[in-house]
N, C-alpha and C positions, 0 to 999 in steps of 0.2 A: 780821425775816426777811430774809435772805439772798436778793436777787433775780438770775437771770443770764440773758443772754442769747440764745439761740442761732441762730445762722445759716446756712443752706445749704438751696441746690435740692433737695437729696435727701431728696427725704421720711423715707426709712429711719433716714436717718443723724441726722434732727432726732429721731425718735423715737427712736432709742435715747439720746442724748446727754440727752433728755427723762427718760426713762425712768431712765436710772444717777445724775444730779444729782438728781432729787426723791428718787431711796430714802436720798441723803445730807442730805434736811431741806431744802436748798436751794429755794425760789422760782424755775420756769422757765419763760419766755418762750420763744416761736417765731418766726423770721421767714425766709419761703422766697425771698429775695434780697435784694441788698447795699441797693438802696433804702428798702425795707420795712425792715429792718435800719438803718439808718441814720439814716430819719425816726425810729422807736420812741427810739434813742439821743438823738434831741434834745428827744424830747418828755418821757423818762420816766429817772429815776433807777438804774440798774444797776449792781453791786459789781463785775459781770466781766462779759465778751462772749467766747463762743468764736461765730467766722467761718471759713468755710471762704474759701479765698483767693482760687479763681476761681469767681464767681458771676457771674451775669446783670444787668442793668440796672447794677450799680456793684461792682467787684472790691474786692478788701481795701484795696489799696495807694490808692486811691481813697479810701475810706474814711478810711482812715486821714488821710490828707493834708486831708480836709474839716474832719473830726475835729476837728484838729489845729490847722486854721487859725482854727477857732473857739472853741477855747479848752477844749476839752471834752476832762478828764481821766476815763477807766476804761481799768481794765487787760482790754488784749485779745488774746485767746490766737489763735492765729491755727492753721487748720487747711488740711494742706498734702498733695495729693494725690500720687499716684507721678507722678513725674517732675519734682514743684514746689517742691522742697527750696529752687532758688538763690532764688525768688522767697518763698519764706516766710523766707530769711537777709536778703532787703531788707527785707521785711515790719518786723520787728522794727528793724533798723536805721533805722526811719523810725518806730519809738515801740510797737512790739506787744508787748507783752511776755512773747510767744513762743511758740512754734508745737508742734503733735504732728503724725505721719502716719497717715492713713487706712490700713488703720482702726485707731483710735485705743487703746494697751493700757489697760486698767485705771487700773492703778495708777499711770502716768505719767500717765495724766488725772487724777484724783483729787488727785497731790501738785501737779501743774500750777497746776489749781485753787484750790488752798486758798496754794500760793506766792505768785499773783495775787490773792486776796483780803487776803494780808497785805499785798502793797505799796499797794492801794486801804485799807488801816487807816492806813498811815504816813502817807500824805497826808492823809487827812481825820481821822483821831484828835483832834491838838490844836484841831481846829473843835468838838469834842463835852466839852471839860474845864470848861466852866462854867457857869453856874447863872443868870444872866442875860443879854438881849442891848442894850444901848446904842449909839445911833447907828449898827446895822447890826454892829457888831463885841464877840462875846458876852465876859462880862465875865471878867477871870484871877481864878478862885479861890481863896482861901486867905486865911490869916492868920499865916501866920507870919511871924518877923521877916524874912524872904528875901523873901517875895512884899511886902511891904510897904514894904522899900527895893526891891523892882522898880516897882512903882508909882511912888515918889517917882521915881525917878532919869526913868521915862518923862515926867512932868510936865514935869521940867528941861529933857530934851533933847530931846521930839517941838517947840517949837517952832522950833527953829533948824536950822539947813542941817546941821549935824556929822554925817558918817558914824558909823555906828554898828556891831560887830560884837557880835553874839550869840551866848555859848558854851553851849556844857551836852551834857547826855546827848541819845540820840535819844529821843524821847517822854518830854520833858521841858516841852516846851512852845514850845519857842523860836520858832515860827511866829506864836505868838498875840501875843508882843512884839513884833515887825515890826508887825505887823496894827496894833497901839495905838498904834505911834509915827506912822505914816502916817496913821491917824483922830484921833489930836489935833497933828498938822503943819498948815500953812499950804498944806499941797501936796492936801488931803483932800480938796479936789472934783475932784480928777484923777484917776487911773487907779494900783494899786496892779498893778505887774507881777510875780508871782512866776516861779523858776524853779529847778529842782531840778537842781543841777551833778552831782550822781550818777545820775540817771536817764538821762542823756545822754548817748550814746555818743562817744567821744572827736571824732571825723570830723566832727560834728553839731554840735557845741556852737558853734564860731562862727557859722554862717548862723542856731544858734537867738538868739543872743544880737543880732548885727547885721545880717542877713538876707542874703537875698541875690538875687541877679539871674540873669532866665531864661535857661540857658541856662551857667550857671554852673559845673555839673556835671551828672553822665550822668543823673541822676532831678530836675533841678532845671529842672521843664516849665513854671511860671510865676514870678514873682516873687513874693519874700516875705518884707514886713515883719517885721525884728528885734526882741527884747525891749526894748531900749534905745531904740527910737522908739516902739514903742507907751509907753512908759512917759515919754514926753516933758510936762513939764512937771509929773512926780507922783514916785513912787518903784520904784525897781526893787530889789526882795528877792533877792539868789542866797544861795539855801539851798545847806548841805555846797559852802560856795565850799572847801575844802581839796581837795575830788576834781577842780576845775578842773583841766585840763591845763596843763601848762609853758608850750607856746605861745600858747592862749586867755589866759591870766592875762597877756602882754606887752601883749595888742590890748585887753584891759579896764584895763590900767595907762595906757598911751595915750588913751581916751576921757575916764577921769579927770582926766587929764592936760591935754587939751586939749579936751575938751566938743565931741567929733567923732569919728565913726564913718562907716566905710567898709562897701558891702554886700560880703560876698564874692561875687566876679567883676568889681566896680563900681569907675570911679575917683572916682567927684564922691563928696565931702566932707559929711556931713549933721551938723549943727548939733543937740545932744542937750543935752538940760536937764534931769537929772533926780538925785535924792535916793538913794544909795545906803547900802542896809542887809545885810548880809552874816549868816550862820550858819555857826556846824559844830560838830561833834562832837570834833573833833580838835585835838590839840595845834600850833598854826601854828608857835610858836617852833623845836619839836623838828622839824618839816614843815621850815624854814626850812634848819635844822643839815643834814637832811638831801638839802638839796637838792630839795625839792618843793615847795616855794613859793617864791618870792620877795617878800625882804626889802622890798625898793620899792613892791611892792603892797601886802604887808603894815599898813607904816607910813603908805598911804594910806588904808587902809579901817580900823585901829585908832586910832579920835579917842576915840569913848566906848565903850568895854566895860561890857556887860550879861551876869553870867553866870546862869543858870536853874540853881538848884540841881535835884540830883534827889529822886526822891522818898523816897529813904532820910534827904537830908537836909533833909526836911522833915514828916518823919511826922507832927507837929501837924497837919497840915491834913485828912489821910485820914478823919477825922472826916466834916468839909466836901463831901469829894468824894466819899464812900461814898454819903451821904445825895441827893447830888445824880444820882450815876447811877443810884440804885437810882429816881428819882423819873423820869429822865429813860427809864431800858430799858422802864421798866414801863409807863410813856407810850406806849413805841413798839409793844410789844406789845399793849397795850388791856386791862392789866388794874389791878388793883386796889395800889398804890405796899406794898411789904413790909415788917416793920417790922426793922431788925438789931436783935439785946438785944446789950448792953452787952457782954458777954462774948467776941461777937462782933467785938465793934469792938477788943479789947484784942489778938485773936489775929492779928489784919490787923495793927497796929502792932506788932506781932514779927516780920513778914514781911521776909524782903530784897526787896526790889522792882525788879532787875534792869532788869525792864522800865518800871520808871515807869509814870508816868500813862498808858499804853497796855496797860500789863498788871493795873493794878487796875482798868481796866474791864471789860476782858476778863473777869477774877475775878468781878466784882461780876453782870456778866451770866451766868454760870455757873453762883454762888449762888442768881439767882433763879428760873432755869429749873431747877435739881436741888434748890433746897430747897422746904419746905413754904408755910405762911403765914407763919411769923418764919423768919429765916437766925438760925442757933443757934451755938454755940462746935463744937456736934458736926458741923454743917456745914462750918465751915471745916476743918476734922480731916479729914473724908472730901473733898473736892470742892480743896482749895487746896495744892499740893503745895509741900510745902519746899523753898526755894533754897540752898545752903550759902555 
């Protein structure tokens, strides 16, 4: 189930917001200011939070910033009264993943919605693709010959310092091979700091990366430790490092460089120790050609290349993982695990799988909420739409 949050003084406006998300299936929560709202955020699980922006006891932007400084990823939509537009364009610039106005239409809430519940899939997806959990970090699934030189090659190189660059599809997995080289490195009782170069607004990404000092710009009201010292002495992950900007990518060439970072606004010198492992989606070379990366960073973060196939090229395993989400949805729902007939399992390995392991599960939960007690071959016919 699908859980979301909602926020605002106005009673009205919680009840309706109440009212149109549950006749969508959705799980809804209430909370009638930004405190109450905020404690629930920390105590309890939520896929999305709509907030109205200026409430009582603790406003969005507030929020946000606590949020934020705590490490606590959900996407939050942020709701913006007449006259609050410039303050819900902060809102988002400081991680909200975007705003509607009072009162709110339809069907721009609704796509809003469901937008923000896919970016909360991207993030946590590759947490949900396997079948055991060791050491704290759940195991990469599979048997094919791909996943099985990914295994070996992580053996080889989580113990040693070598940057590492992770290629592949998005919802491919590439987050979970970060995850395993950092839990069999030497650096594992340290602190594993992830960070998502595309979810960061260009303006943003250096104070997020090296922080920065109060006072440093116009919303920068306390000081605030950077990615690269909290991840001091362990590993720093920057995911989709290809969306990095031009001039972020120079001041992360330089830390590399000399194992020293500066806060933005700040002149003293900090002393940074830590194991760098990169991803993306995209072609760096052709990035390169074209002028959006640089060669020099480049050739510092590609020591070992690990590429994730996708899951077209690896259909041997959809076996594996059919078996495994159907064990794992059915878990989360509370009911009785489904059985697929064989038949079923032939018409998924015909599938283009575009989306990868983020959309066979997708599928797989689909299956088992529209099909019967067995997911059949005529299930997949009716409920799995062909990709060309």
């Amino acid at each position: 189930m699908i859980n979301i949050l909602v926020i605002d003084d106005e009673k009205s406006i919680r009840k309706a917001l109440h009212e149109i998300l549950q006749s969508e299936g959705y799980n809804v929560e209430e909370a009638a200011d930004g405190r109450e709202g905020y404690n629930l955020i920390k105590a309890k699980k939520y896929d999305c939070v709509l907030s109205d922006i200026k409430m009582p006891k603790m406003d969005g932007i507030e929020m946000l910033d606590k949020l934020y400084n705590e490490g606590i990823e959900v996407p939050i939509i942020m709701i913006s009264g007449h006259g609050s537009t410039d303050t819900a364009v902060e809102a988002v610039k400081k991680g909200a993943f975007d705003y509607i106005s009072k009162p709110p239409d339809l069907n721009r809430l609704l796509i809003t919605v469901r937008n923000a519940l896919d970016k909360g899939s991207l993030i946590t997806e590759t947490k949900k693709l396997h079948a055991k959990v060791n050491g704290g970090v759940q195991d990469i699934l599979g048997e094919s010959p791909q996943i099985l030189a990914i295994r070996a090659t992580i053996e080889r190189v989580a113990p040693t310092e070598a940057r590492v660059l992770v290629t592949g599809d998005n919802g491919s997995g590439k987050e979970l091979v970060a995850k395993w080289i950092h839990e069999k490195s030497n650096r594992c009782s340290k602190p594993l700091i992830e960070v998502n170069c595309a979810a960061i607004p260009t303006e943003l990404i250096e104070s997020e990366l090296f922080g920065h000092e109060k006072g440093s710009f116009t919303s920068a009201v306390k000081q605030r430790i950077g990615k690269f010292e909290q991840a001091d002495g362990g590993t720093l992950f920057l995911d989709e490092i290809g969306d990095m900007s031009y001039p972020a990518q120079a001041k992360v060439l330089r830390a590399l460089q000399e194992g020293k970072i500066t806060r933005v606004g700040g002149e003293k010198e900090i002393d940074v120790n830590v194991r760098i492992i990169t991803a993306t989606n995209k072609d760096l070379q052709k990035e390169i050609e074209n002028n959006n990366f640089r060669m020099d960073l480049f050739h510092r973060l590609n020591v070992i290349t690990i590429h994730v196939p996708s899951l077209n090229e690896r259909k041997s395993d959809i076996p594996i993982l059919s078996n495994y989400f159907i064990n794992q949805i059915c878990n989360e729902y509370k009911i009785k695990p489904k059985e697929i007939e064989p038949g079923a399992l032939v018409k998924l390995l015909s599938h283009n799988w575009t989306g990868n392991i983020r959309e066979l599960r997708n599928v797989i939960e689909r299956l088992i909420i529209l099909s019967d007690s067995k997911i059949t071959p005529l299930d997949i016919d009716k409920f799995v739409t062909p990709v060309n």
